[in-house]
C-alpha positions in Angstrom: 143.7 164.1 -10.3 140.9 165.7 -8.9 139.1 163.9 -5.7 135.8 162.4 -6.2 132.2 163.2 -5.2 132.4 160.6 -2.7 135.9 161.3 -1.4 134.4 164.4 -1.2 131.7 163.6 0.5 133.3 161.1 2.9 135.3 164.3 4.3 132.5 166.4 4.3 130.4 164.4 6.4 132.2 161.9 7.9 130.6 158.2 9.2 132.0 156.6 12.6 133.1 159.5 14.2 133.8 159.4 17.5 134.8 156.8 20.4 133.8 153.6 21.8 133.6 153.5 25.1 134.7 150.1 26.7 136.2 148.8 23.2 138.0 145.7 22.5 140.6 147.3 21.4 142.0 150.9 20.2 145.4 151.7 18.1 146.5 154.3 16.6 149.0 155.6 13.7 150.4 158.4 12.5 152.4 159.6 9.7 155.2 161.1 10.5 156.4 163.0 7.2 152.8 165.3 6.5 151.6 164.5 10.4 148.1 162.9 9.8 147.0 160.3 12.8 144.4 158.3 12.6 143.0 156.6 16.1 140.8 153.7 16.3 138.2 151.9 18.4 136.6 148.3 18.0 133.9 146.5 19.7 134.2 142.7 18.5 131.3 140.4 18.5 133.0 136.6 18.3 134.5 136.8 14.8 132.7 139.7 13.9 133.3 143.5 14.4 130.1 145.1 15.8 131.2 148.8 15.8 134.0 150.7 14.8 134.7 154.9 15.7 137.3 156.6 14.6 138.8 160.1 15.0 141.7 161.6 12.4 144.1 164.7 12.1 144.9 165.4 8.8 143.9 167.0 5.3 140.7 165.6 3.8 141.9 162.8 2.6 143.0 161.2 5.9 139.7 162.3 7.0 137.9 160.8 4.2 139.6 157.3 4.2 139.5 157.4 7.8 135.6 157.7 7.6 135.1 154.8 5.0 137.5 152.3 6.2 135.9 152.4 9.9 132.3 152.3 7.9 133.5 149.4 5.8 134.5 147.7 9.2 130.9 147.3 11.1 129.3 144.1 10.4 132.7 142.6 9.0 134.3 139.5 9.8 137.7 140.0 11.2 140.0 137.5 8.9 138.0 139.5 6.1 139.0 142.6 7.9 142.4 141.9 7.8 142.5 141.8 4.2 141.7 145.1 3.6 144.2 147.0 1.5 145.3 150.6 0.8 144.4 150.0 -2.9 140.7 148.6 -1.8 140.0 151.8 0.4 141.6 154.3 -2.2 139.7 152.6 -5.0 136.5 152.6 -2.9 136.3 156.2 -3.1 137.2 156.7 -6.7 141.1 156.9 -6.7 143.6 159.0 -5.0 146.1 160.9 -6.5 149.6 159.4 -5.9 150.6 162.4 -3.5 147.8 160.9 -1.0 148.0 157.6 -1.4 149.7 157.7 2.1 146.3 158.5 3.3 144.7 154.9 2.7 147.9 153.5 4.3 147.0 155.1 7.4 143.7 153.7 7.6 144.8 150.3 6.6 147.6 150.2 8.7 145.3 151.3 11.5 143.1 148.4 10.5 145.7 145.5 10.9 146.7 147.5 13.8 143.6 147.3 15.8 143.2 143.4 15.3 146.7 142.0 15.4 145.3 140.8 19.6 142.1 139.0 17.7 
């Protein structure tokens, strides 16, 4: 399987990227069998997340699901946030092939992460 235009894309120009100074709260997770670490920052409005940055190591992939699942974050309410599955993020940028599936884990798992406090 062959990654998408907007996989593609997503890891090619990247959305979110960066840090959040002051943030409600950070996490981060790594994997350690291929090595790709995701970190991420949240600014939280009441029941609401208001920003979101990120910054990842790892092949495009990472990068890419990194990018969408801290775009897809902004503006979301945080029992909605919670929710969010590898499968919804993987099929969100037109499949992954099984060998990077671990990729929308890591942003997922960075997700439930970052708002277990809220």
């Amino acid at each position: 399987m062959a990654y998408s235009e907007k996989l593609l894309d997503y890891f090619q120009n990247p959305r979110c990227v960066g840090e959040i100074p002051g943030a409600d709260a950070v996490a981060e997770v790594s994997n350690p069998i291929c090595g790709d670490v995701m970190k991420l920052w949240v600014k939280i409005d009441g029941r609401h997340i208001r920003d979101a940055k990120f910054k990842a190591q790892g092949c495009s992939a990472a990068i890419a699901t990194s990018s969408y699942a801290t775009e897809m974050l902004v503006g979301m309410e945080i029992d909605r946030a919670r929710l969010i599955t590898k499968e919804e993020i993987a099929d969100a940028l037109g499949g992954l092939p099984a060998s990077k599936i671990h990729c929308s884990v890591l942003a997922s798992d960075a997700i439930k992460q970052v708002l277990r406090e809220f």
